[in-house]
Kinemage of the C-alpha trace (Angstrom):
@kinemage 1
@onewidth
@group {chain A} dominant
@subgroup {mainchain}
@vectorlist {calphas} color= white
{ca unk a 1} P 12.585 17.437 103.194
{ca unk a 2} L 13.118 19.528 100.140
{ca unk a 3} L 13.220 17.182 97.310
{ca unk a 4} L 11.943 13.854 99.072
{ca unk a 5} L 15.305 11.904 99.468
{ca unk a 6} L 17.791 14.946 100.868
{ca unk a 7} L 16.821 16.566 104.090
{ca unk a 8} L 16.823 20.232 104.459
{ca unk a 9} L 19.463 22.676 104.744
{ca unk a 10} L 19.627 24.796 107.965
{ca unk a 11} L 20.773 28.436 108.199
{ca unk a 12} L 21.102 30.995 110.951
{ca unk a 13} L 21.983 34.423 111.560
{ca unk a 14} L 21.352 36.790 114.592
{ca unk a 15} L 21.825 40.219 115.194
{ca unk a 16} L 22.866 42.234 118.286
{ca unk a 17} L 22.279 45.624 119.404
{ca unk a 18} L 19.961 48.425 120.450
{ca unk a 19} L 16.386 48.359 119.185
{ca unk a 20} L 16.495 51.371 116.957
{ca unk a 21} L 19.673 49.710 115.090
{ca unk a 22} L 17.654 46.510 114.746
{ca unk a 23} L 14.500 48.101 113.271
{ca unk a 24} L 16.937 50.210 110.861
{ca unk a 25} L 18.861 46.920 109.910
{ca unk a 26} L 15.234 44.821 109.072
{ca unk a 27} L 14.374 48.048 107.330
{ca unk a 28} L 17.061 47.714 104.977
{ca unk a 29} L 17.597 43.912 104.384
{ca unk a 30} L 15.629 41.340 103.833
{ca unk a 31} L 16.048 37.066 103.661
{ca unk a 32} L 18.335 37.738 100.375
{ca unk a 33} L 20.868 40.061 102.061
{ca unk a 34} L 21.194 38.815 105.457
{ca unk a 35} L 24.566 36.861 105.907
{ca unk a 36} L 23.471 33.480 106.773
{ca unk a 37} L 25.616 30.693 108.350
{ca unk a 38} L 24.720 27.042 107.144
{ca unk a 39} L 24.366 24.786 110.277
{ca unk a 40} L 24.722 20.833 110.733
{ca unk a 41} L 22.864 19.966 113.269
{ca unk a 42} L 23.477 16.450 114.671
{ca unk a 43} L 21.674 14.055 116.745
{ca unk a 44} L 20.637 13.778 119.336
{ca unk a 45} L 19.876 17.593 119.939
{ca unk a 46} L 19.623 19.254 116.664
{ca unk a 47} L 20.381 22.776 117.693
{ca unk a 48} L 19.019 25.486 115.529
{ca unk a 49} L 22.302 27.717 116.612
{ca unk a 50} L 25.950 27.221 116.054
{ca unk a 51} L 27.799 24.837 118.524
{ca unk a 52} L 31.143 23.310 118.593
{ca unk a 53} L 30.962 19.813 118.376
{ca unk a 54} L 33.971 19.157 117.203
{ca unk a 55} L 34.816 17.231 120.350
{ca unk a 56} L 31.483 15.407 120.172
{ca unk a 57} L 33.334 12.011 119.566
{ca unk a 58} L 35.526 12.014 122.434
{ca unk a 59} L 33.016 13.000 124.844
{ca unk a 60} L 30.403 10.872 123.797
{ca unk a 61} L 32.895 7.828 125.052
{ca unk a 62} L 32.657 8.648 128.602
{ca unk a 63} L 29.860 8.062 131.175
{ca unk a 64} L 26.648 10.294 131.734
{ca unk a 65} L 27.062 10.381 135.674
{ca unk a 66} L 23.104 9.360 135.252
{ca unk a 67} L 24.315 6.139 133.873
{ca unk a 68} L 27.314 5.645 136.720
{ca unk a 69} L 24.783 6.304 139.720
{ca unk a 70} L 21.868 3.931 140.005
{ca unk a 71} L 19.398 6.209 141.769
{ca unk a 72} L 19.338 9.914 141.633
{ca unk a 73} L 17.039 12.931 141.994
{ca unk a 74} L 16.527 16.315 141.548
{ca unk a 75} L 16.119 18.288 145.342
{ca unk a 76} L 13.748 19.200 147.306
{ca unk a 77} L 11.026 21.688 146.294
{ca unk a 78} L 9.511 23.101 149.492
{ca unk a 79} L 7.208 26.115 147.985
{ca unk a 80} L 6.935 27.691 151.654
{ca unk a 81} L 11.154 28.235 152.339
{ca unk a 82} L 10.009 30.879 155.037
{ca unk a 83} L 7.934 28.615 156.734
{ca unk a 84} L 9.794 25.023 156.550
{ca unk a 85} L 13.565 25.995 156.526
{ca unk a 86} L 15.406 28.595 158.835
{ca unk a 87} L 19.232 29.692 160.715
{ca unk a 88} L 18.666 27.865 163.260
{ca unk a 89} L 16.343 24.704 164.642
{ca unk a 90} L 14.762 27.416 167.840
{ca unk a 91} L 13.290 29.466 165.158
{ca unk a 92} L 12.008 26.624 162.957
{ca unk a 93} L 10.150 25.041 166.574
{ca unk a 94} L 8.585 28.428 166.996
{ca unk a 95} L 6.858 28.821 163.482
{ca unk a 96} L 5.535 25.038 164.301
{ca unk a 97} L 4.412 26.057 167.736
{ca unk a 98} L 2.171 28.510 165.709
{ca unk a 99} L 1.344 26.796 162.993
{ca unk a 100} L -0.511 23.842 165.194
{ca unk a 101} L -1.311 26.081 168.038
{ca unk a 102} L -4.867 27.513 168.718
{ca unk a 103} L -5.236 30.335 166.404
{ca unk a 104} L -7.569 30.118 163.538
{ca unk a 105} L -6.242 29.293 159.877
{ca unk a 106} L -6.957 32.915 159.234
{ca unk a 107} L -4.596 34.442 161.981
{ca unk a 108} L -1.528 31.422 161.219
{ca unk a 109} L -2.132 32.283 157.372
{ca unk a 110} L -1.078 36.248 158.233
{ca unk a 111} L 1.268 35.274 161.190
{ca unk a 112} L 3.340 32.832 159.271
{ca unk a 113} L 2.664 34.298 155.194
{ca unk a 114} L 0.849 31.061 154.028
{ca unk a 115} L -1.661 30.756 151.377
{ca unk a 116} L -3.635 28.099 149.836
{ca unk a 117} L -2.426 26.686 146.466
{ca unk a 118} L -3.327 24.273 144.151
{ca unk a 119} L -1.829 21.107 145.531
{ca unk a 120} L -1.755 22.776 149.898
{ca unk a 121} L -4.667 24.127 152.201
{ca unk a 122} L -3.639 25.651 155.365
{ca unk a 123} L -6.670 24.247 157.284
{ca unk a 124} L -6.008 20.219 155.774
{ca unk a 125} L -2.429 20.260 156.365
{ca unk a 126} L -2.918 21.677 160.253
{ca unk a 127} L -5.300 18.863 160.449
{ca unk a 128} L -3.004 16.001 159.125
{ca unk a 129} L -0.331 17.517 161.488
{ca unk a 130} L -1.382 18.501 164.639
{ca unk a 131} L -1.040 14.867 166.510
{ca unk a 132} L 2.554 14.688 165.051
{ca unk a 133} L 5.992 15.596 166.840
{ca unk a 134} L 7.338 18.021 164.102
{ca unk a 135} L 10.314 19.047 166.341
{ca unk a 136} L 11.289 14.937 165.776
{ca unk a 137} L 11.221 15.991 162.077
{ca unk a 138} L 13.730 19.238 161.820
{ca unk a 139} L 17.050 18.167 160.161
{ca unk a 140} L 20.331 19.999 158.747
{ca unk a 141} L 19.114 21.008 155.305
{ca unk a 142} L 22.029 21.590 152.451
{ca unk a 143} L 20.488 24.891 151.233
{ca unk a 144} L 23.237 26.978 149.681
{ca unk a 145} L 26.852 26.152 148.801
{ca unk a 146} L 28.635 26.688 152.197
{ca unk a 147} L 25.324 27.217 153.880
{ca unk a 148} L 23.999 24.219 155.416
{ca unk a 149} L 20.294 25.409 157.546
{ca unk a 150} L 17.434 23.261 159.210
{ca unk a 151} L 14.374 21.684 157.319
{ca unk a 152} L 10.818 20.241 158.955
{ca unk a 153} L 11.714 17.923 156.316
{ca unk a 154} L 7.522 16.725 156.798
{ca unk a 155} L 5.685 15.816 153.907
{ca unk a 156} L 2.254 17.452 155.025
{ca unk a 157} L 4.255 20.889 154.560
{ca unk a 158} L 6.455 20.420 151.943
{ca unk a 159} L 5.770 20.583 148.174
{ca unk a 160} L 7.675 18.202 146.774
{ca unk a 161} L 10.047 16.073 149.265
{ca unk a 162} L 11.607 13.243 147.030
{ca unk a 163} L 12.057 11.090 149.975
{ca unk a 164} L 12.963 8.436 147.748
{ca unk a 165} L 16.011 9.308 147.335
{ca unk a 166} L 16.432 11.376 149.979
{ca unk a 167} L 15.716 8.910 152.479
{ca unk a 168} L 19.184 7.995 151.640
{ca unk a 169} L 20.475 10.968 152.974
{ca unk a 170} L 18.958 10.889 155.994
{ca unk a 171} L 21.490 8.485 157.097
{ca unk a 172} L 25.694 8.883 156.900
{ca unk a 173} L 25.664 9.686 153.380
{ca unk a 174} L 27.867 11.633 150.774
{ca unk a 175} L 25.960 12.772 147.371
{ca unk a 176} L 27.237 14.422 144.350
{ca unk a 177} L 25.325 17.774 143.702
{ca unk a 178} L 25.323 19.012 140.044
{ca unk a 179} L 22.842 20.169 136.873
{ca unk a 180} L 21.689 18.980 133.809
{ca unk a 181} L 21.007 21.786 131.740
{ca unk a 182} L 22.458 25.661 131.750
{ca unk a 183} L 20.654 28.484 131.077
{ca unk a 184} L 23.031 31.166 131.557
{ca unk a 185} L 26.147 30.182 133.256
{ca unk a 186} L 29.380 28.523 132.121
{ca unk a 187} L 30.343 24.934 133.972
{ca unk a 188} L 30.852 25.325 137.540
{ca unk a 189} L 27.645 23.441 139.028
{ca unk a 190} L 29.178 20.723 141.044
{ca unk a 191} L 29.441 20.605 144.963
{ca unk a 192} L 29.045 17.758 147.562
{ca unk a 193} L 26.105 17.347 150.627
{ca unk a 194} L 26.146 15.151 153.436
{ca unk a 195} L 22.601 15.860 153.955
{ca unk a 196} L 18.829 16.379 152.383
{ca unk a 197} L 19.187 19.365 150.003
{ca unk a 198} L 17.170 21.920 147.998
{ca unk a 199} L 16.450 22.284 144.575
{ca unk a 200} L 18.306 25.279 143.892
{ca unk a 201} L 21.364 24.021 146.280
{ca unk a 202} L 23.944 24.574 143.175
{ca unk a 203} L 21.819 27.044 141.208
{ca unk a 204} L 18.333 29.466 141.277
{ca unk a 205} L 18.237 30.083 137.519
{ca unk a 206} L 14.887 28.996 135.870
{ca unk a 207} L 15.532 25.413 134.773
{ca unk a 208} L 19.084 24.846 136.352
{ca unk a 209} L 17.925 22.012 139.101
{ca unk a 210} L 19.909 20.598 141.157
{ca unk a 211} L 20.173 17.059 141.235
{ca unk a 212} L 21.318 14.386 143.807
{ca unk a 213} L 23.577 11.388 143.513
{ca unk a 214} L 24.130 9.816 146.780
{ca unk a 215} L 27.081 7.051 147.234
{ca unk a 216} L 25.428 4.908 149.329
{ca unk a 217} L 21.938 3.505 149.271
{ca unk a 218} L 20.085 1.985 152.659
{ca unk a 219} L 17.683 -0.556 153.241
{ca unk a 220} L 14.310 0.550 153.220
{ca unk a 221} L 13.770 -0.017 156.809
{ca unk a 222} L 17.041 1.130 158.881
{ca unk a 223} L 17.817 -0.744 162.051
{ca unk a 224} L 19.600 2.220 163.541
{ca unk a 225} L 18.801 6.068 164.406
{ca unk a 226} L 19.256 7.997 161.682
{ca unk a 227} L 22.669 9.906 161.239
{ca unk a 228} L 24.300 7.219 163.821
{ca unk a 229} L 25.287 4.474 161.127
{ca unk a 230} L 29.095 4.899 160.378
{ca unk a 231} L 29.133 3.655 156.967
{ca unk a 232} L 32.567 1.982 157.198
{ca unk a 233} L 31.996 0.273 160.388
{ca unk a 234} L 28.973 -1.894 159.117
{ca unk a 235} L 28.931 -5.060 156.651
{ca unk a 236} L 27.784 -4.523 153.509
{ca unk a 237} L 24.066 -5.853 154.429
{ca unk a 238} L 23.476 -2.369 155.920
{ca unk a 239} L 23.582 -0.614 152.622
{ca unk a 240} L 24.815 -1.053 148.794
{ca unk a 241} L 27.181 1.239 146.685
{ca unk a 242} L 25.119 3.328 144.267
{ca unk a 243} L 26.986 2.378 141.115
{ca unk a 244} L 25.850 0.837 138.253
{ca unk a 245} L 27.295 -2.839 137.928
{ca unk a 246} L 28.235 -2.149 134.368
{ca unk a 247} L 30.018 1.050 135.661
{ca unk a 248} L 32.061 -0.797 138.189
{ca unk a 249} L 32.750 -3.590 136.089
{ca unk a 250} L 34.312 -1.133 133.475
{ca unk a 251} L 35.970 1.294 136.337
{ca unk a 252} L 37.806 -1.488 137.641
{ca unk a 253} L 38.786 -2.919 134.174
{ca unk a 254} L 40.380 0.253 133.152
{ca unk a 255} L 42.623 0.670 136.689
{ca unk a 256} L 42.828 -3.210 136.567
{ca unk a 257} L 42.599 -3.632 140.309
{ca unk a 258} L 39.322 -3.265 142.845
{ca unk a 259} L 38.586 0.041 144.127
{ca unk a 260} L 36.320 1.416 147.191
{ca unk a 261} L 32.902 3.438 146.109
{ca unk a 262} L 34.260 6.682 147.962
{ca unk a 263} L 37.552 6.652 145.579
{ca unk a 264} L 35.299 6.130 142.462
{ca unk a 265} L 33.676 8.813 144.247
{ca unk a 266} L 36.378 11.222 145.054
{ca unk a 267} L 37.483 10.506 141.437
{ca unk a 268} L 34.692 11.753 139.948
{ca unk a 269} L 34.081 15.125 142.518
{ca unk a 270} L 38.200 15.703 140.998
{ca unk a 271} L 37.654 15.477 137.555
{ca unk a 272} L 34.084 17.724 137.578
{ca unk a 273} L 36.670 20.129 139.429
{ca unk a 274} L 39.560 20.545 136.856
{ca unk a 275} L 39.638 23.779 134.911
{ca unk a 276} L 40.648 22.092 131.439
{ca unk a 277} L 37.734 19.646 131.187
{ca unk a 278} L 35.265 22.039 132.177
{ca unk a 279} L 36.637 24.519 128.824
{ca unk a 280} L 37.304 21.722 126.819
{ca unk a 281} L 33.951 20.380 127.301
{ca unk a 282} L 31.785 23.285 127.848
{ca unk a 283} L 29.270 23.249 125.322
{ca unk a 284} L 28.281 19.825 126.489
{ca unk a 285} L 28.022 20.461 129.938
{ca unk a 286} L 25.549 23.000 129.092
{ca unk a 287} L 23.267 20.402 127.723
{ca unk a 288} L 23.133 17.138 129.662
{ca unk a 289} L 24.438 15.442 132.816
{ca unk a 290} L 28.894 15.629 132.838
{ca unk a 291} L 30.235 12.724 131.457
{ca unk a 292} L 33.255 11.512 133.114
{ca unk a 293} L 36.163 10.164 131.447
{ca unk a 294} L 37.395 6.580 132.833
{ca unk a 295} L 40.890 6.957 134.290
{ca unk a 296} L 44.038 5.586 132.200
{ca unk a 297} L 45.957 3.940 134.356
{ca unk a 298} L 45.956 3.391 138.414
{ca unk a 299} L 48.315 6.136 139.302
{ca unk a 300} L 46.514 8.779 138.026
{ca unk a 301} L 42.865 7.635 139.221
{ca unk a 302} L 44.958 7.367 142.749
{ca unk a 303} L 46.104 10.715 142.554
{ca unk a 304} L 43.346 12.552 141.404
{ca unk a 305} L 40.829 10.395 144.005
{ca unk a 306} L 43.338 11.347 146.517
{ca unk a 307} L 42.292 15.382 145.527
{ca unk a 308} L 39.060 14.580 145.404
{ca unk a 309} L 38.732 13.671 149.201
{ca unk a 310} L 40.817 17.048 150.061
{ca unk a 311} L 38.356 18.475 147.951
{ca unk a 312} L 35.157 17.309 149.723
{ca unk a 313} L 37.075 17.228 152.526
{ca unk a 314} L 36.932 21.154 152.535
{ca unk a 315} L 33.321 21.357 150.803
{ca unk a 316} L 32.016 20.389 153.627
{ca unk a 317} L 34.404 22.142 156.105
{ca unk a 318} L 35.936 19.062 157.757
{ca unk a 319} L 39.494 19.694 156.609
{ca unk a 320} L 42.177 20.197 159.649
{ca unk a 321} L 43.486 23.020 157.711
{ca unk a 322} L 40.638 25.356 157.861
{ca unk a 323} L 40.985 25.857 161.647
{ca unk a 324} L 43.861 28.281 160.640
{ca unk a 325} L 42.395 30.071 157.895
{ca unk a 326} L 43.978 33.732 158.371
{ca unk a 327} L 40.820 35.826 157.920
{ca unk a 328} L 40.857 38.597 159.891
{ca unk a 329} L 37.725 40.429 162.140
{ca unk a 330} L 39.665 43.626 163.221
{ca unk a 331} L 36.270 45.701 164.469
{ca unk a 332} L 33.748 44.765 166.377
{ca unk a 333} L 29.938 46.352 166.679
{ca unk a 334} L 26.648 45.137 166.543
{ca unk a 335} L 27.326 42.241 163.886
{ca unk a 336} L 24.407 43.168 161.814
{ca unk a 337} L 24.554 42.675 158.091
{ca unk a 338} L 23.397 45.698 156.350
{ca unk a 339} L 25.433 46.145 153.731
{ca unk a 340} L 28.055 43.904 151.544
{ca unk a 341} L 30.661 45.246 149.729
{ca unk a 342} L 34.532 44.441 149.035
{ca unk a 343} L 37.169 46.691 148.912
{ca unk a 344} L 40.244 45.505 146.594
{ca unk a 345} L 42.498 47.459 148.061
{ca unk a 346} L 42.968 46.579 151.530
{ca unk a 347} L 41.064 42.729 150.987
{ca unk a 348} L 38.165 43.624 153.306
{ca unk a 349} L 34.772 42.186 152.961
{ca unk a 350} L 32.124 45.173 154.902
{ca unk a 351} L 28.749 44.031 156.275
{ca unk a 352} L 27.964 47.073 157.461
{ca unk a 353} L 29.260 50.615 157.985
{ca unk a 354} L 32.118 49.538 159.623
{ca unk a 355} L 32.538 45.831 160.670
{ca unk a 356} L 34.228 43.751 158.172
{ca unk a 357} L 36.247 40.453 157.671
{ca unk a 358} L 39.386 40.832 156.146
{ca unk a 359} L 42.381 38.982 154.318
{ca unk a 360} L 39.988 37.935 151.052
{ca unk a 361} L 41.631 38.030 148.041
{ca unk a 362} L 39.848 39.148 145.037
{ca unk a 363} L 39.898 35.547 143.373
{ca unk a 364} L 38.099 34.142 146.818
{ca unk a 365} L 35.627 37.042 146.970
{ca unk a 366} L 34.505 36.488 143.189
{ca unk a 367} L 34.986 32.353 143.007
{ca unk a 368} L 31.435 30.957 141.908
{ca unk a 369} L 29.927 27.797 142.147
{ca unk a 370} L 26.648 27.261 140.313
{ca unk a 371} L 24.825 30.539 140.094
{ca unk a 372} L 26.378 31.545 143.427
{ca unk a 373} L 29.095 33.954 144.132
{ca unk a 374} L 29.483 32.092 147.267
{ca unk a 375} L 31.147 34.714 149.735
{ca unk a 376} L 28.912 37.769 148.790
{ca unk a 377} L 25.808 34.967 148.810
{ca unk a 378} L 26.459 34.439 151.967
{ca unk a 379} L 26.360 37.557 153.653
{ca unk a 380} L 23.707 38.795 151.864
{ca unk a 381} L 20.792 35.897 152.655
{ca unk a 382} L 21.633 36.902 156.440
{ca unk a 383} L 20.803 41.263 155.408
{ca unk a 384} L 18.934 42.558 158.554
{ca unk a 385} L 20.612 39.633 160.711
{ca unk a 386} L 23.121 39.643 163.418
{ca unk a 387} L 26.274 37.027 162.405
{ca unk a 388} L 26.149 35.071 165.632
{ca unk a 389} L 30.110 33.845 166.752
{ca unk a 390} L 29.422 30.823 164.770
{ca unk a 391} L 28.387 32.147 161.729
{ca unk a 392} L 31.404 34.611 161.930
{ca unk a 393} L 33.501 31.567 162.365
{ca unk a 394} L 31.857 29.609 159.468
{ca unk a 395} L 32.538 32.154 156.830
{ca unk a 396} L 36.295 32.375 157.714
{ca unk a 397} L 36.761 28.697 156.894
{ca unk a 398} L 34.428 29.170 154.147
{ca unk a 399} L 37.059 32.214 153.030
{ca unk a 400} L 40.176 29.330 153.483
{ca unk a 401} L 38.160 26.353 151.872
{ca unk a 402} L 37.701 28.608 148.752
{ca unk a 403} L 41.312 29.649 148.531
{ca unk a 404} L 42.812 25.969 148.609
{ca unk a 405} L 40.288 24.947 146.128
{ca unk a 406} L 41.657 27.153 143.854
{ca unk a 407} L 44.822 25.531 144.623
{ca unk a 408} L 43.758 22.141 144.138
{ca unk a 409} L 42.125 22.851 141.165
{ca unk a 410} L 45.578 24.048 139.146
{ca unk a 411} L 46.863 20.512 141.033
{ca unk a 412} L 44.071 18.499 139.419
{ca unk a 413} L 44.174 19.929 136.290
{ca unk a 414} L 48.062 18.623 136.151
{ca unk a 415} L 46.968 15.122 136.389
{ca unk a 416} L 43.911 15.583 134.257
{ca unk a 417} L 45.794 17.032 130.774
{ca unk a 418} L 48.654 14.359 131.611
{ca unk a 419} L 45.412 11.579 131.404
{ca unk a 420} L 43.211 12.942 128.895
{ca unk a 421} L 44.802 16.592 126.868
C-alpha cells in the first residue's frame, strides 16, 4: 500500500544479452533511466511479468478439466526406473530373480545400482518382498508417448505408486494424460493411456508432471481379473463414469440430449488437440489445468467427439489404418541403435551407420508432444540396443499415427473456430 487506501503500482523491465553488455548497461543506468512497463496484475495469480490476459474472461467460463473429472492424479514416481521398469517383462523377471535371490544386500546393491535413501533400504524392502510373487506384479507401464514398457508396479520398490488412482487403471480403462504448469514449452502436453503411467509420461522438465484422469472408476474390490472387464459389456454396478455430476448435468444441457462418458471423453481429447485453442489460449495453459469450452450445439460436439476417437484411436495404435503406414526399412544389418539422425533430403531417419527407416517427412520427424520430440525420443532411449522386429514395426505406425494427427488436427480446428473463433 502506498498511501493506505490505493494499492501499489507495479513496474517491470528486463534486459537481454551477453554479460559484458549487461554489466555495461547497469553501469550506465540506474532505477530513473531504465524504461519501465507498468503492470496490472490480476487475481488469482498476480504475475510480476507481462501477460496477455486479454482473453481472461472468456476462458475463465469454461471448465478446469480438474473440476470435470472427479478423481485424478499425478503419475507414478518410481525413483529406481532401471530397476522397476524395462523393454520387455524377461528382463524385468531377471533383475527380480536377483534382487530376492541369495546374494548379500552388498553384491544386489552393485549388481542392480541400488542405494539406500531416505524413505528405501535395500535390506527392508528384500525382506518385505521375498515371500511375494513379483512376476504376478509386472504390468504394461505407459512410460513415454508412443512407448508403452513393463512396471513391477509393487509398492515395496516403488517410490511413490498412487495406487489410488491408479488402481483404476489396472482394469479396461482410458485416462486423459496432461500438465498443470509449463516451465519451458508452449501447449502440446496432452496424450491418452490405457494403462498405469509415469510421472514424466507427457513431459521430464522440472515441475511439468504429468497427471492422470481416468474415464472410468471401479469398485474397490473387482470381481474379475484385472484387464479382462470389457467396460461396455458390464452394467453400470461394475464401475461409475468419472465426471463430476455438475459437469454432466451442464454437458448435457448445452447439447440438450444424453451423451456416453467416452464421447464427453473423445470431446475433450479433440478440443485439447486443435491448433487455434491451444494459440488462442496459451498463456493460460501455461499456468493451470486446460479448461475446456462446453460445445454449442449437438452437431459440432458429434463431430469433433467423432475426431476425438480417431484421435485416441491412433494414440494408442489401434487404428486399422496404421497397418499400411508406408515407412520404408530398405537396409538391413545388425539393428543396433547407435546413432539418430534425419536427413531432409531423401526423408530417412539413420540409427546407425547405415540402417535407417525411411518415408518421414520433416513435420513427422519434428512433431512434439509434451517435452518429447517423439520419433527422435524414441530411438534414442533404445542407444546401444538392438530394435527387435516388433519394435521396428512399432515405430512405423508410430511414423503413420503422427502424420494423420497432423491431419486431424487442421480437421478439428475447422469445427473448433466454427464453435468458439
Amino acid at each position: 500500500m502506498n498511501d493506505g487506501e490505493t494499492l501499489a503500482k507495479v513496474f517491470y523491465a528486463d534486459l537481454w544479452g551477453l554479460r559484458s553488455e549487461k554489466y555495461e548497461h547497469l553501469f550506465q543506468n540506474d532505477v530513473s533511466t531504465t524504461q519501465w512497463q507498468e503492470l496490472k496484475p490480476v487475481a488469482p495469480y498476480y504475475f510480476f511479468v507481462p501477460k496477455d490476459f486479454a482473453l481472461q474472461a472468456e476462458y475463465d467460463k469454461f471448465w478446469k478439466v480438474s473440476e470435470i473429472f472427479k478423481k485424478w492424479s499425478f503419475g507414478v514416481t518410481t525413483s529406481r526406473d532401471h530397476f522397476v521398469i524395462g523393454f520387455t517383462k524377461e528382463e524385468i523377471v531377471q533383475r527380480l530373480r536377483t534382487f530376492v535371490g541369495t546374494l548379500s544386500d552388498e553384491l544386489v546393491g552393485q549388481a542392480l545400482n541400488l542405494k539406500d535413501t531416505g524413505t528405501w533400504k535395500l535390506s527392508k524392502a528384500r525382506q518385505k518382498v521375498k515371500d511375494l510373487k513379483l512376476e504376478e506384479e509386472i504390468y504394461p507401464y505407459a512410460y513415454r508417448p508412443f512407448d508403452n514398457r513393463w512396471i513391477c508396479y509393487e509398492s515395496f520398490l516403488i517410490e511413490r505408486n498412487r495406487y489410488g488412482l491408479m488402481k483404476h487403471l489396472l482394469r479396461t480403462n482410458i485416462a486423459l494424460c496432461t500438465n498443470k504448469i509449463l516451465a519451458k514449452q508452449l501447449f502440446n502436453h496432452v496424450f491418452a493411456s490405457e494403462f498405469v503411467g509415469d510421472n514424466t509420461y507427457v513431459s521430464n522438465i522440472t515441475k511439468e508432471r504429468t497427471y492422470f484422469f481416468p474415464v472410468y472408476l471401479y469398485p474397490e474390490t473387482p470381481s474379475e481379473a484385472i484387464h479382462e472387464l470389457p467396460l461396455r459389456k458390464h452394467s453400470k454396478s461394475e464401475y461409475q463414469p468419472n465426471f463430476t455430476s455438475e459437469f454432466l448435468q451442464t454437458m448435457e444441457s448445452s447439447i440438450s440430449t444424453e451423451t456416453t462418458p467416452e464421447e464427453i471423453f473423445y470431446y475433450i481429447y479433440a478440443v485439447l488437440y486443435s491448433p487455434t485453442y491451444r494459440e488462442r489460449y496459451q498463456e493460460f495453459l501455461k499456468i493451470d489445468f486446460p479448461r475446456i469450452p462446453l460445445p454449442t450445439d449437438k452437431k459440432s460436439f458429434t463431430s469433433l467427439s467423432k475426431l476425438g476417437k480417431e484421435l485416441v484411436d491412433l494414440h494408442l495404435l489401434r487404428h486399422a489404418a496404421l497397418d499400411e503406414h508406408g515407412i520404408g526399412f530398405p537396409i538391413s544389418g545388425s539393428d543396433t541403435v547407435e546413432k539418430v539422425r534425419y536427413d531432409e533430403k531423401t526423408k530417412r531417419v539413420y540409427f546407425n551407420k547405415d540402417q535407417c527407416f525411411e518415408g518421414i517427412s520433416k513435420e513427422v520427424w519434428e512433431y512434439r508432444i509434451g517435452a518429447y520430440q517423439v520419433m527422435e525420443k524414441y530411438l534414442k532411449d533404445r542407444k546401444g540396443r538392438r530394435l527387435l522386429l516388433d519394435e521396428i514395426n512399432h515405430y512405423m505406425r508410430v511414423a503413420k499415427a503422427i502424420r494423420m494427427t497432423i491431419q486431424l488436427q487442421e480437421r478439428i480446428d475447422a469445427i473448433y473456430r466454427g464453435m468458439h473463433v
